[in-house]
C-alpha positions as CSV (number, residue, x, y, z in Angstrom):
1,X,39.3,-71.7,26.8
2,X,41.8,-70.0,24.6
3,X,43.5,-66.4,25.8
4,X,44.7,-63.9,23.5
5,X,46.6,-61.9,24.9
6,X,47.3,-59.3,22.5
7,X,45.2,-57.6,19.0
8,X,48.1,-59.4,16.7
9,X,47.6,-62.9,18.4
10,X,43.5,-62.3,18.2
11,X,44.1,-61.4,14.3
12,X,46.5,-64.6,13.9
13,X,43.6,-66.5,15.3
14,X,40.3,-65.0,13.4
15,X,41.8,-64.5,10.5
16,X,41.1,-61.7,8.1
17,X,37.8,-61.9,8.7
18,X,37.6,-60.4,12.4
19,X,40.5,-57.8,10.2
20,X,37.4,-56.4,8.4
21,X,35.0,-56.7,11.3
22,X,37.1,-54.2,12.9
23,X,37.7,-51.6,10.0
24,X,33.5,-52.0,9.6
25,X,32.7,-50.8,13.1
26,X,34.7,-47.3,13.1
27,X,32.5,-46.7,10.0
28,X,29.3,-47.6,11.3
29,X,29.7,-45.5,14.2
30,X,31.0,-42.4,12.4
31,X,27.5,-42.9,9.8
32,X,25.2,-43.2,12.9
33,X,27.1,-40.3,14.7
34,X,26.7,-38.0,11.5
35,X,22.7,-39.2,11.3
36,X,22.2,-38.7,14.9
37,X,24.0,-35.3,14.1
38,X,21.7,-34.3,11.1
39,X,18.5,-35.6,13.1
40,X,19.0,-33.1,15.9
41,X,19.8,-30.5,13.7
42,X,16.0,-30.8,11.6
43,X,14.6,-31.4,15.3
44,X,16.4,-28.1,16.9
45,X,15.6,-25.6,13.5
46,X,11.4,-27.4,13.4
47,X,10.5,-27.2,17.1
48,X,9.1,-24.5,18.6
49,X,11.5,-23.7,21.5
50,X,13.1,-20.6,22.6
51,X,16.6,-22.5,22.9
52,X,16.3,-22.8,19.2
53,X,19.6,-21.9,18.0
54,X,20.2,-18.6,16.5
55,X,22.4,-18.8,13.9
56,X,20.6,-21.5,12.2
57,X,17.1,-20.3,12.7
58,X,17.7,-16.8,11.2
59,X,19.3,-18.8,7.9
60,X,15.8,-20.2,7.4
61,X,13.6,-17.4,8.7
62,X,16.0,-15.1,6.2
63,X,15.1,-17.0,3.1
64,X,11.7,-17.3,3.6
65,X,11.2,-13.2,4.2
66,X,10.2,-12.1,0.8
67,X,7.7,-15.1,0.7
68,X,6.2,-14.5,4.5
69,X,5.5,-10.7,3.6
70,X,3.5,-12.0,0.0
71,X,1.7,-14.3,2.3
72,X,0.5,-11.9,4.5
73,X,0.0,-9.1,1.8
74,X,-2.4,-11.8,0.3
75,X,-4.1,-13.0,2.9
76,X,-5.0,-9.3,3.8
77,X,-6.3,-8.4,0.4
78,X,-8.2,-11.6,0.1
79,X,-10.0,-10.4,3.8
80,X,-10.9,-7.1,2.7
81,X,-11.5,-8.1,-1.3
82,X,-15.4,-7.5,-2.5
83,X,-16.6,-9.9,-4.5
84,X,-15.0,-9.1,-8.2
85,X,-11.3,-8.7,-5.8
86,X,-11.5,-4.8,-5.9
87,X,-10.1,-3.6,-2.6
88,X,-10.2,0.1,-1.9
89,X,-6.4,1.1,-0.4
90,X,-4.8,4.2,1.4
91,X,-1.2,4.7,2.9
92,X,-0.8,6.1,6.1
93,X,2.5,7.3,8.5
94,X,3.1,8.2,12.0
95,X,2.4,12.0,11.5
96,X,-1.3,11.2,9.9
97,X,-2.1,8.8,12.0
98,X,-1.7,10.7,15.1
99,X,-5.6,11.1,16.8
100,X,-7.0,13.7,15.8
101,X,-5.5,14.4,12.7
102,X,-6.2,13.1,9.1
103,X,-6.9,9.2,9.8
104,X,-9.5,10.0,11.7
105,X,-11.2,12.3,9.9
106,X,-10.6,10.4,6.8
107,X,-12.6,7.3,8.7
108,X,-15.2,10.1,10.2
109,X,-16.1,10.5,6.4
110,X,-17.6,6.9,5.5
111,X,-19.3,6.9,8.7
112,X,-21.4,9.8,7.9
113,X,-21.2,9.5,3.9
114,X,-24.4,8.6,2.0
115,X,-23.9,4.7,2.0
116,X,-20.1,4.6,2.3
117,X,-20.1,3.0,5.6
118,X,-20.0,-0.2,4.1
119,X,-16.5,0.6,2.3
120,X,-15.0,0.5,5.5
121,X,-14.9,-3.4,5.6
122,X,-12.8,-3.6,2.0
123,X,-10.2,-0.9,3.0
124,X,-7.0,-2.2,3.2
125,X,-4.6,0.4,4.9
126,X,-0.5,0.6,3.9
127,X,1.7,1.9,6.9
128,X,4.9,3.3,6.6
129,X,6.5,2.5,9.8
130,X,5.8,0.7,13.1
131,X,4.1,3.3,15.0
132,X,1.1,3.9,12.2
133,X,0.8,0.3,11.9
134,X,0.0,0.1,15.6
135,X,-2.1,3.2,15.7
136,X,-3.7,1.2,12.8
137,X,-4.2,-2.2,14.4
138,X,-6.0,-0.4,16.9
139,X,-9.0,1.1,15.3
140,X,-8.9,-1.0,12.1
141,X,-8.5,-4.6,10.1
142,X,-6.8,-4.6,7.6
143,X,-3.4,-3.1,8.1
144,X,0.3,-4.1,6.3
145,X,3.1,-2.1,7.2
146,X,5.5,-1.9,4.1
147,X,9.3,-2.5,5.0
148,X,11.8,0.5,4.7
149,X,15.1,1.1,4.7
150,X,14.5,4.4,6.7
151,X,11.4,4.2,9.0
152,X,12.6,8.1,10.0
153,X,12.0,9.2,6.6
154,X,8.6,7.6,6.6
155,X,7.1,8.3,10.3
156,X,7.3,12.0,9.7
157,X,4.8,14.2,7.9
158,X,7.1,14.4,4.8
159,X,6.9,17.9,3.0
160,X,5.6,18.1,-0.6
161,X,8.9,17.4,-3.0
162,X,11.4,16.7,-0.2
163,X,13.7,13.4,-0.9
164,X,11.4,11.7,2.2
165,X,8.1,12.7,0.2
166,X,9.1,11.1,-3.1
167,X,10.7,8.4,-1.7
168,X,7.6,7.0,-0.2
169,X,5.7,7.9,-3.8
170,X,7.5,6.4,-5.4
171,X,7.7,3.1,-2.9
172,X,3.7,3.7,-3.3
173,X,3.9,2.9,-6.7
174,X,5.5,-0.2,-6.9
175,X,3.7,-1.5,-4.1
176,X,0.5,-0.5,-6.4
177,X,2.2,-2.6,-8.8
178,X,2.5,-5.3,-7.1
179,X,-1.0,-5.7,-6.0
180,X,-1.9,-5.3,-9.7
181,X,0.0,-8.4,-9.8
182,X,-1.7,-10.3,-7.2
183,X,-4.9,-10.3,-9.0
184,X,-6.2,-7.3,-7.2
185,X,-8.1,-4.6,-8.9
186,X,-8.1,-1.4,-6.3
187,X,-9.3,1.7,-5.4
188,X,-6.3,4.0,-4.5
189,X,-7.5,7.1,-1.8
190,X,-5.5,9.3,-0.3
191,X,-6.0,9.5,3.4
192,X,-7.3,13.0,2.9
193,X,-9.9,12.2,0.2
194,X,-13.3,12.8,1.8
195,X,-15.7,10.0,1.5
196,X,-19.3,11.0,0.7
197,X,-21.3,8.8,-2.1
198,X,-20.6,5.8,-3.4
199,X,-18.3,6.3,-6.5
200,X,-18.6,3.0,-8.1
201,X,-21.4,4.4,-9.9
202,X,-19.6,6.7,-12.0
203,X,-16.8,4.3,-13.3
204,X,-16.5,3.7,-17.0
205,X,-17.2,-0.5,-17.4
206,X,-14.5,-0.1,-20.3
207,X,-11.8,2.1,-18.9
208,X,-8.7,0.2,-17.7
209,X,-7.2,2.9,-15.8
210,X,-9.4,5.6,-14.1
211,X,-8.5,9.1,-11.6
212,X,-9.7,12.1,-10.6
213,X,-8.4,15.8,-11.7
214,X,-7.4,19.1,-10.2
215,X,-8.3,20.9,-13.5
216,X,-11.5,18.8,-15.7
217,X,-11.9,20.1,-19.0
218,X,-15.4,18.5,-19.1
219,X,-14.3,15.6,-21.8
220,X,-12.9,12.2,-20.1
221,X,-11.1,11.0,-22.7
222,X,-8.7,14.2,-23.2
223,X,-5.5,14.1,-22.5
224,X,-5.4,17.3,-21.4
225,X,-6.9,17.0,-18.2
226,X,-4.6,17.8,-15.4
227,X,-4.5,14.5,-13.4
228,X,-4.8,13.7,-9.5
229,X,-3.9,10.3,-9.0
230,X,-4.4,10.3,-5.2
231,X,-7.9,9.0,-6.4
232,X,-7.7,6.4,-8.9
233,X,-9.7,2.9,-10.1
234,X,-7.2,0.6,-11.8
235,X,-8.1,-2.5,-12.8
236,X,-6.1,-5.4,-12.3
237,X,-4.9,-7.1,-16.3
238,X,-1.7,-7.3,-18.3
239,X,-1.9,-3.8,-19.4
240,X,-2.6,-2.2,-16.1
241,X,0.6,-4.2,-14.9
242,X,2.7,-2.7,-17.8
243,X,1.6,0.3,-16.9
244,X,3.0,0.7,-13.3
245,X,5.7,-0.7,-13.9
246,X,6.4,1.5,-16.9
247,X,5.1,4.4,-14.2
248,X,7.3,3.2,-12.1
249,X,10.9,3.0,-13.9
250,X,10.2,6.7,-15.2
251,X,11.0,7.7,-11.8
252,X,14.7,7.4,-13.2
253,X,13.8,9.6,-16.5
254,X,12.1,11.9,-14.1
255,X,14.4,11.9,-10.8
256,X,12.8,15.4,-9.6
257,X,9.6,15.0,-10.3
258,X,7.0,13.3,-8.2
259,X,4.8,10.0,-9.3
260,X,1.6,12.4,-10.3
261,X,3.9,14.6,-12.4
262,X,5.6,11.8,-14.0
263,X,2.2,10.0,-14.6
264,X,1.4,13.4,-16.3
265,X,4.8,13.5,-18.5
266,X,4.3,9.6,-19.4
267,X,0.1,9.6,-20.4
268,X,1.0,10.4,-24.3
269,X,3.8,8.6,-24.6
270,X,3.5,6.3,-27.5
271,X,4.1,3.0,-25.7
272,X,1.0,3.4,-23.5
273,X,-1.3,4.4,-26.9
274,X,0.4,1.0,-28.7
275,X,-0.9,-0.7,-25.7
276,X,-4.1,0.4,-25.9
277,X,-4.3,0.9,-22.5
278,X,-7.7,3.0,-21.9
279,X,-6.9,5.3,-19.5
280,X,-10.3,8.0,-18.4
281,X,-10.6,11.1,-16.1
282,X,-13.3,11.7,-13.5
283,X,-15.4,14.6,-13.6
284,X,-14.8,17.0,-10.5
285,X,-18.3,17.4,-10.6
286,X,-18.4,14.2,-9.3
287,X,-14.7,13.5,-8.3
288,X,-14.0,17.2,-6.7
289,X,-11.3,18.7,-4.3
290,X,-10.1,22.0,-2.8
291,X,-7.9,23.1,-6.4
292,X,-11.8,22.5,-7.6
293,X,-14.6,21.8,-5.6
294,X,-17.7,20.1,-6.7
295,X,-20.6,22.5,-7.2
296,X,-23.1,20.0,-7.0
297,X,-24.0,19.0,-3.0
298,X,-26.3,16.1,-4.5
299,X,-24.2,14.9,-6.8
300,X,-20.6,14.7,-5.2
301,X,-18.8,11.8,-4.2
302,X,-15.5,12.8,-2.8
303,X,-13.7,15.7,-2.0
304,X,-9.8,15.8,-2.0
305,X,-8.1,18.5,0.0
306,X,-5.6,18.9,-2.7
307,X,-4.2,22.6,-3.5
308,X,-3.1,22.2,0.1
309,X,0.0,22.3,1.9
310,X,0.4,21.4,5.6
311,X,-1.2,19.1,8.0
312,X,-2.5,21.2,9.8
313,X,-4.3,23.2,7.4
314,X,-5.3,20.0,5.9
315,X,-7.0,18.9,8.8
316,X,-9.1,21.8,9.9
317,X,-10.3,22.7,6.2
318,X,-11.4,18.8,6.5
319,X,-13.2,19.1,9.7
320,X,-15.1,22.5,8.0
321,X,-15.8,20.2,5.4
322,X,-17.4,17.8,6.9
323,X,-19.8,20.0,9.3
324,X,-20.9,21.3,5.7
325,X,-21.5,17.8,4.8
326,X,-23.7,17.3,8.0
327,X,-25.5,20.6,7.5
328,X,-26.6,19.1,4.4
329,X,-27.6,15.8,5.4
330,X,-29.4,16.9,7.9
331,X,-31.9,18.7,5.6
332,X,-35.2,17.0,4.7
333,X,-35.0,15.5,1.5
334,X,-37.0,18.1,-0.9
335,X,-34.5,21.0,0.4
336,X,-31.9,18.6,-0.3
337,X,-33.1,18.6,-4.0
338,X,-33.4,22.3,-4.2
339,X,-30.6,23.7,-2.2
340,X,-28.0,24.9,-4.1
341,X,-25.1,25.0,-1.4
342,X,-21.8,26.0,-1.5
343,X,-18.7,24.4,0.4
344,X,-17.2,27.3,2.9
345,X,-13.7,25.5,2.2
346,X,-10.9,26.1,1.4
347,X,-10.0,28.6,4.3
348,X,-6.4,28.0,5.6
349,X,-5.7,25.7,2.4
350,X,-6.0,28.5,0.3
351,X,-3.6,30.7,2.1
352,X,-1.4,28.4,2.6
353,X,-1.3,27.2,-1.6
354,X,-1.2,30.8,-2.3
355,X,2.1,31.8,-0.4
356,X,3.7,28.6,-1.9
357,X,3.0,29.8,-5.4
358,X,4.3,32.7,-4.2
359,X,7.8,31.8,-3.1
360,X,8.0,29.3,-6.1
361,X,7.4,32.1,-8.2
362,X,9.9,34.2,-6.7
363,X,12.8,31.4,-7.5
C-alpha cells in the first residue's frame, strides 16, 4: 500500500490530473454555496413568516406600492360598478365623518329618498386619512383611503380657500382622473348633496360631461351657467380623460383659485370646443341647492347645501331639510300632486354666506 506523505509527493504520483481535480472542487463548492445562498434568499423574501427579513422585504413591498393601491382601487370600483361601470363617488375626512354630522345625514338621505336606497350599493366612498376610513369601514363597503403626504391637512374640516381645502381639491381631481382612466364612468356627490329621486333620469344620452349649477339660466347648453361641480355625471372616454387632466394642470395657471372656479375659467377655452367635448348643465329645478333651491317638491332630485360655510351650519340646515322631505312624503299621494311646498331652508346657511360676503367685500 503506497503512503504519501506529503501534497507534492501525492501530485508527483497522480499526475496533473488529481492537479485539476483539486483546483475543480474549491469551485464547485463556492457555485453550490452561492446557490444555496440565492435559494434561501427567494425562500426568506416568498414565505409568509414574521422573521422575514426587513430590509429585503420592504425592497419588494416598495416597488410593488403604486401597483397594490391600483389593485385595490379596482377591485373596489368593479364591487360597487352598475352594470354599464358607472359608480356613484363621494370624498369624506375625519371632521365629516364624525357621527352625527354630514356622513350620516348624507346616508340618512337615500334611505328615505324616493327610490335611492338602492344607490347605496354602487357608492364608492374616497377617505382622506386613516380615521374616516375606519369610521367608513364601519357603516359602509366600499371605502379607499387616498395616500397623503399630510393626513393633518386632510382629517380636519378644511376651511373654504385655505391651502388644506385646495389641496384636497385639487388631489380630488386627479383621483377623478384616474378613475376616468380605469374605465369608470361616475357620479361625483359631495357628501352634503341630499339624495332624494333618482337622477339618472334627467341625464342627456349625448352629453359627455354633465353638473349641476348655483345660478341656471334655464338653457343647458349655455355657457353661462354658473357651475357646481360637487354634482357631476362624467362619462368615462378619451375626451373626458383629456379633460381632467387638462382640469387638472390648470391648477398651475390658476394657483388661487379652487377646482370649481378653475373648471369655470377653462369651459370656453378653445382646446375643449376643438375637442368637441359636450359638456351640459342641470337644471336646479331638478338639480337644486341652498344658493337656489328647487321649487318643485315633486320634481327634485337633489339638494346641495352650497351657499354655505361651516359644518355646523351645514349640518343642521340638512337635518331641516330633510324633516321637510319627510313632511312631504308622508302626504297621500293626490296632496303630493297639489301641494305646492316650499323648503324652510336655508336658516343658519344664509347667515352665515351673508357675513362672508360681507367681510370679502370689505377687503
Amino acid at each position: 500500500m503506497e503512503v504519501f506523505h506529503s501534497i507534492k509527493d501525492l501530485v508527483a504520483t497522480r499526475g496533473s490530473g488529481y492537479s485539476n481535480l483539486l483546483v475543480r472542487r474549491p469551485m464547485q463548492i463556492t457555485v453550490f454555496c452561492i446557490g444555496f445562498a440565492v435559494l434561501l434568499m427567494f425562500l426568506i423574501c416568498n414565505y409568509p413568516s414574521p422573521f422575514r427579513i426587513s430590509t429585503i422585504s420592504n425592497y419588494f413591498n416598495g416597488v410593488s406600492t403604486k401597483e397594490k393601491h391600483e389593485s385595490t382601487l379596482e377591485s373596489i370600483l368593479r364591487n360597487a360598478s352598475m352594470e354599464n361601470n358607472t359608480v356613484i363617488i363621494t370624498n369624506l375626512n375625519d371632521a365629516w365623518a364624525e357621527p352625527g354630522s354630514i356622513f350620516d345625514v348624507f346616508r340618512e338621505s337615500f334611505r328615505i329618498g324616493n327610490e335611492t336606497q338602492r344607490f347605496l350599493n354602487h357608492l364608492v366612498v374616497i377617505n382622506w386619512d386613516q380615521k374616516a376610513q375606519v369610521r367608513c369601514q364601519a357603516v359602509h363597503p366600499h371605502c379607499y383611503q387616498i395616500e397623503s403626504k399630510s393626513e393633518n391637512a386632510t382629517s380636519k374640516e378644511a376651511f373654504f380657500m385655505t391651502k388644506d381645502y385646495l389641496h384636497i381639491v385639487w388631489k380630488k381631481i386627479e383621483f377623478l382622473g384616474l378613475v376616468l382612466q380605469l374605465g369608470y364612468s361616475f357620479i361625483f356627490t359631495d357628501t352634503d348633496v341630499m339624495w332624494l329621486r333618482n337622477p339618472f333620469k334627467h341625464f342627456q344620452e349625448d352629453a359627455d360631461f354633465q353638473t349641476s349649477c348655483d345660478y341656471f339660466t334655464g338653457n343647458s347648453s349655455d355657457m353661462n351657467n354658473a357651475p357646481n361641480t360637487g354634482f357631476s355625471y362624467v362619462k368615462s372616454n378619451e375626451k373626458t380623460i383629456w379633460l381632467y387632466k387638462f382640469w387638472f394642470n390648470s391648477s398651475k395657471l390658476y394657483p388661487n383659485l379652487h377646482d370649481q372656479d378653475a373648471f369655470n375659467m377653462i369651459k370656453i377655452h378653445p382646446n375643449i370646443s376643438s375637442m368637441n367635448l359636450k359638456i351640459r348643465f342641470l337644471s336646479t329645478t331638478y338639480f337644486g341647492g341652498f344658493c337656489r333651491p328647487s321649487d318643485d317638491f315633486n320634481q327634485v332630485c337633489t339638494m346641495h347645501a352650497n351657499c354655505c360655510v361651516g359644518l355646523d351650519n351645514k349640518v343642521n340646515d340638512l337635518k331641516i331639510l330633510l324633516q321637510d322631505w319627510k313632511n312631504y312624503m308622508a302626504l297621500p299621494q293626490i296632496e303630493k300632486q297639489q301641494s305646492h311646498r316650499s323648503w324652510t331652508v336655508p336658516q343658519l346657511c344664509r347667515t352665515s354666506f351673508q357675513r362672508m360676503h360681507q367681510r370679502h367685500n370689505k377687503r
